[in-house]
C-alpha positions in Angstrom: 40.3 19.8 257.7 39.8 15.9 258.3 41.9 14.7 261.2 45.2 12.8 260.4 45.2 14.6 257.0 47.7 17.1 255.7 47.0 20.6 254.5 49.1 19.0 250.8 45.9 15.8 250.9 43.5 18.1 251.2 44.7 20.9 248.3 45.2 17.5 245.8 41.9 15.7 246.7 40.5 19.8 245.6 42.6 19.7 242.4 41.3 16.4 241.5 37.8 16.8 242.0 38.1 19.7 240.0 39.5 18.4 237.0 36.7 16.0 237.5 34.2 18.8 236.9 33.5 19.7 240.5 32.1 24.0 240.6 34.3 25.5 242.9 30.5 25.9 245.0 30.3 22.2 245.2 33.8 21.9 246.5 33.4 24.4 249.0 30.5 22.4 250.2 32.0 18.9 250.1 35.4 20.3 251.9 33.7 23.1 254.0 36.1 25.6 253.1 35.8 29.0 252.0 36.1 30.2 248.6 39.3 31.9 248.8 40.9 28.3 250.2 39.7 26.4 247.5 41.1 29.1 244.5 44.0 28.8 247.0 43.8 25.0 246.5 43.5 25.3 242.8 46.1 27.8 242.0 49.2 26.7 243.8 49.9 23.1 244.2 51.3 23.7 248.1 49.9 25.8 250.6 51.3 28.9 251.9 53.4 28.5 254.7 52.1 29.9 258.1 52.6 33.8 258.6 54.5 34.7 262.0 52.6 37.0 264.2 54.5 40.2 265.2 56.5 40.2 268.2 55.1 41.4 271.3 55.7 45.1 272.3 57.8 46.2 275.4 55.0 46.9 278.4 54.6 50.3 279.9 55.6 49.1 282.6 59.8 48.6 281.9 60.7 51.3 283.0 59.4 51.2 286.1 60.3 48.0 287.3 63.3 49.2 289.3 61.2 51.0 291.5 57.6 48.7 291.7 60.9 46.0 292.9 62.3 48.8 295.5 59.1 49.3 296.4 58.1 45.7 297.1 61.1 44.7 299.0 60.7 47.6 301.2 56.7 46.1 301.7 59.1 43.0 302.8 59.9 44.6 305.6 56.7 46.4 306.7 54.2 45.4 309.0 51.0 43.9 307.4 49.0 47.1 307.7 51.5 49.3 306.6 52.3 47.8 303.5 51.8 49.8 299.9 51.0 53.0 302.0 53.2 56.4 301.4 55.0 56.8 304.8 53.8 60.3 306.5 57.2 60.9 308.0 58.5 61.3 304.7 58.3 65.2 303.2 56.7 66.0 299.6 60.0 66.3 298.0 61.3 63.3 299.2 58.5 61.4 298.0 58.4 63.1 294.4 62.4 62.2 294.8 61.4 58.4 295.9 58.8 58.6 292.7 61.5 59.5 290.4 64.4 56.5 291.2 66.8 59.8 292.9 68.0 58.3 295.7 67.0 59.7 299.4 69.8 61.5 301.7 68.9 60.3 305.2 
């Protein structure tokens, strides 16, 4: 498409030269568009609106984001090197509790 010209020009310049005996090869060559824009062009007099893409899914992740937060703030307060490690002190269960959003009984 030209610059500073609309989608509308560019369909009517294609209807005109093809009532003026234009193949529908030469007006793909002239316009440099595909065939299926030009039978576009020559069958409806205005183009097809824009189709909307389909929203974006949820992440994986939403769930989750209570505890990746919990987990961060608690970084917050950690010592450089001990930040994003599993504290040893803690048993197995209270970890698989911790990894589950239950909340810990100290």
């Amino acid at each position: 498409m030209l610059p500073g010209q609309s989608k509308v020009g560019l369909y009517a310049a294609l209807r005109r030269d093809s009532r003026d005996g234009m193949s529908n090869r030469a007006l793909q060559c002239k316009y440099h568009f595909t065939w299926s824009t030009v039978n576009k062009a020559l069958t409806s007099a205005w183009p097809q609106p824009r189709t909307t893409t389909a929203s974006a899914r949820p992440s994986k992740l939403d769930p989750f984001t209570p505890l990746i937060d919990e987990i961060l703030l608690i970084d917050l307060a950690a010592t450089r090197k001990q930040r994003h490690t599993v504290t040893p002190d803690l048993p197995p269960s209270d970890r698989r509790a911790l990894v589950r959003g239950v909340a810990l009984t100290t």
